[in-house]
C-alpha positions in Angstrom: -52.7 28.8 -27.8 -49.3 26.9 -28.9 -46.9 25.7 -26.9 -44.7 28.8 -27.9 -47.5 31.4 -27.4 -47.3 30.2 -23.7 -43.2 30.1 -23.4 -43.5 33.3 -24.8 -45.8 35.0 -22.3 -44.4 32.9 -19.4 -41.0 34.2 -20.6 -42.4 38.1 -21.0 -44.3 37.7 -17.5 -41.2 36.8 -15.6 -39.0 40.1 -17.3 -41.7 42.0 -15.7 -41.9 40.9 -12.4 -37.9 40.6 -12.4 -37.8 44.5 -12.8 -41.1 45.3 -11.2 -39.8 43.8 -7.4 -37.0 45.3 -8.0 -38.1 48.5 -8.4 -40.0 48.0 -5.2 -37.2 46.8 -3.6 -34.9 49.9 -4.8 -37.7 52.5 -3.4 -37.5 50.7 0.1 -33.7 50.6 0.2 -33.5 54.7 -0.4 -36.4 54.9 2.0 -34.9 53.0 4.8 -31.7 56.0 4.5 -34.1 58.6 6.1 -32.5 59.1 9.4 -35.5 61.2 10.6 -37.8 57.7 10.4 -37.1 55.9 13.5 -34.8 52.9 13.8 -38.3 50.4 14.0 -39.6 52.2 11.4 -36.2 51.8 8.8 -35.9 48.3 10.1 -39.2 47.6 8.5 -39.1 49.4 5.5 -35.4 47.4 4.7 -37.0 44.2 5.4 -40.3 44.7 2.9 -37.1 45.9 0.2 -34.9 42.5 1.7 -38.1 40.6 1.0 -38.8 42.5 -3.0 -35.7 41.9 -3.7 -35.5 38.0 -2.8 -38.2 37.9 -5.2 -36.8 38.5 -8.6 -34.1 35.4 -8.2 -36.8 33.2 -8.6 -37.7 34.9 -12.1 -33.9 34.8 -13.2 -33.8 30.4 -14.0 -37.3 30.9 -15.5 -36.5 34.0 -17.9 -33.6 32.2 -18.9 -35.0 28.7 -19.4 -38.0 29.6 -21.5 -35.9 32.2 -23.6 -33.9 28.6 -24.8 -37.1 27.0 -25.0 -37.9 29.9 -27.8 -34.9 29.7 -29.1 -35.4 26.2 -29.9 -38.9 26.5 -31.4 -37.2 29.7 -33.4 -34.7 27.7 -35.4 -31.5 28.2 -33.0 -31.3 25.1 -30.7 -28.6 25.7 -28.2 -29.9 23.0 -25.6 -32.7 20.3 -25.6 -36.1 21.0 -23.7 -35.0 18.1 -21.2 -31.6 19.9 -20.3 -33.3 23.1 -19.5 -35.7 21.7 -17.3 -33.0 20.1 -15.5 -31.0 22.7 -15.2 -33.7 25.5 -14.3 -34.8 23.0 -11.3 -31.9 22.9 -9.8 -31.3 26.4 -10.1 -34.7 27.8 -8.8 -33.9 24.8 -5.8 -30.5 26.3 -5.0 -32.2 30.3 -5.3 -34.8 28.6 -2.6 -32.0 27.2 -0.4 -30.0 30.4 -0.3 -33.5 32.6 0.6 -35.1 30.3 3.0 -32.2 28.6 5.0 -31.0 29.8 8.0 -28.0 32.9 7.2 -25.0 31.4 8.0 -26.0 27.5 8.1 -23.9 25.4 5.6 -26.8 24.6 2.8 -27.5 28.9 2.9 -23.2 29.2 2.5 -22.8 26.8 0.1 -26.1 27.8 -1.8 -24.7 31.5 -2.2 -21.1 30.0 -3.3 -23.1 28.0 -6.3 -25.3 31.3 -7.1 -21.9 33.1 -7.7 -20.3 30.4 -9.6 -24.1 29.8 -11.9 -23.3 33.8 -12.3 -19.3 33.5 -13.7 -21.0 30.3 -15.7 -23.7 32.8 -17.5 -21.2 35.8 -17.9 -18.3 33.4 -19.6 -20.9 31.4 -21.8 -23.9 33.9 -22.2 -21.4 36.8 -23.2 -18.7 34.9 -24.7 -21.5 33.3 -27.1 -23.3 36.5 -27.2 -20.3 38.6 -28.9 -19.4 35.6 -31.3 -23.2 35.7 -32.4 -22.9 39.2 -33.3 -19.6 38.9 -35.0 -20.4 35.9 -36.7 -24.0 36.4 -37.2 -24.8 32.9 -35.5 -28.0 34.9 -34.4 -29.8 37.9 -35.4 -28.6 41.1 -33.7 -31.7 41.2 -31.2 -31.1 38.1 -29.9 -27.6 37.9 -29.5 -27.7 41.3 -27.6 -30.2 39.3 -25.3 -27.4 36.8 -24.8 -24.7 40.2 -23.9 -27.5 41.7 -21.7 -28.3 38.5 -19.3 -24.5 38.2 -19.2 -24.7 41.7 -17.7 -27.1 40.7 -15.3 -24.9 38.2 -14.2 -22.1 40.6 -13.5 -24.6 42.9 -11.7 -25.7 40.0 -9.2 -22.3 39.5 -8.5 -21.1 42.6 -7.5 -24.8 43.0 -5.9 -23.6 40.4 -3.1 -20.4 41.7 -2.8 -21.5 45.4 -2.4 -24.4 44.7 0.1 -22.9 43.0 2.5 -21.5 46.1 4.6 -24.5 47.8 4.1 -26.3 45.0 6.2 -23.9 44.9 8.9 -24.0 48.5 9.1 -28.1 47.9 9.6 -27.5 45.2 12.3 -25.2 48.2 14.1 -28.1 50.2 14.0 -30.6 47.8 15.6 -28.1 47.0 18.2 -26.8 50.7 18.8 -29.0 53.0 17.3 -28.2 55.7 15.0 -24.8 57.6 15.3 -23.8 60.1 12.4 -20.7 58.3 11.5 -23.1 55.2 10.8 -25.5 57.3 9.1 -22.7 57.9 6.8 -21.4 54.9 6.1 -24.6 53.4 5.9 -25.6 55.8 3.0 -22.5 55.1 1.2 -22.4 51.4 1.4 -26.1 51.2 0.2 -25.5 53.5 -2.2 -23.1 51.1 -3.9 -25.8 48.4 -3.2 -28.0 50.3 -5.5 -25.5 51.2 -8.1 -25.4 47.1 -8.7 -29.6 47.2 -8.6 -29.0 50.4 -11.3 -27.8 48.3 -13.4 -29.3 45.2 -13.2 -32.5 47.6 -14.3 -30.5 48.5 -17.6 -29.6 44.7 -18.0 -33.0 43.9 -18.1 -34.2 46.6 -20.0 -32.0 46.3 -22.7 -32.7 42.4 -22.9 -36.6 43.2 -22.7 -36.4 45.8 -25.6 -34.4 43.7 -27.5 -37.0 41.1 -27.5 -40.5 42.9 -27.7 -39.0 45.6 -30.4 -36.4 43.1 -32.3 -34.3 45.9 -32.6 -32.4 46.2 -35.7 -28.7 46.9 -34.9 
């Protein structure tokens, strides 16, 4: 087995288990809506979805660092090997700081400020490079939509944070107070926002997987 056989499957491994968590995680959100589940019960089911869809950050520095590693061994160096090790550390160690630290202590805060700014980063240069690949030809077409779709992503996870926020506090409101059908109903509309993001970070990811496997011909 090469060196790019392994990238390669290390690369198509973590695409998979990006969208399969999340799927899990997306089943447990709607699940956790069903006001005839008691509040123990819904609690539960959000933090198994909480915990699914922690997962998948993880996979987002290694997707993207061994998709440049291909793209080096393919003939289109953007970055040296040593860069995107660098860079992918840091990132998974930032993803684990904003998961693991306490919500609300200073490294979680500042770790969630530097995931949104690694996101604006990936949407300005992933898209921005994507589109002049395509109209310049930098890149062949399945590739460069790879570049569009991850900048997508980023976009997603952005508006994921923003958009789940209320839907958390309205679940804290529940464990203190219990269920009310004014909360039910904000509840259901602020997670259904939530998932709107999760929606289409699904599409992101399928678009950049189908791109890859099928090197579709655009």
């Amino acid at each position: 087995m090469t060196a790019y056989d392994l990238l390669l499957i290390v690369h198509v491994l973590g695409w998979v288990f990006w969208l399969g968590t999340d799927i899990g995680g997306y089943i447990a959100a709607k699940r956790s809506l069903r006001s005839d589940y008691s509040v123990e019960t819904r609690l539960a089911i959000l933090d198994v979805g909480m915990l699914l869809g922690r997962a998948p950050r993880f996979a987002v520095p290694i997707v993207w660092a061994t998709g440049m590693m291909l793209m080096t061994r393919a003939g289109f160096p953007i970055l040296d090997d040593a860069a995107v090790i660098v860079i992918a550390a840091a990132w998974t160690a930032n993803v684990w700081l904003g998961i693991f630290q306490p919500l609300g202590s200073i490294l979680q805060v500042w770790s969630m400020r530097i995931q949104t700014i690694t996101y604006v980063i990936a949407i300005v240069a992933m898209g921005g490079y994507g589109g002049w690949a395509i109209a310049s030809a930098a890149l062949p077409k399945w590739l460069a939509v790879k570049w569009l779709a991850f900048a997508l992503v980023g976009i997603a996870a952005i508006w994921l944070e923003r958009a789940s926020a209320p839907a958390i506090a309205n679940f804290g409101h529940l464990a203190e107070s219990g269920s009310t059908p004014e909360l039910e109903k904000e509840l259901e509309r602020n997670l259904k926002a939530t998932l709107r993001a999760v929606v289409l970070i699904y599409v992101a990811t399928l678009i950049a997987g189908i791109s890859g496997l099928a090197k579709l011909s655009l």
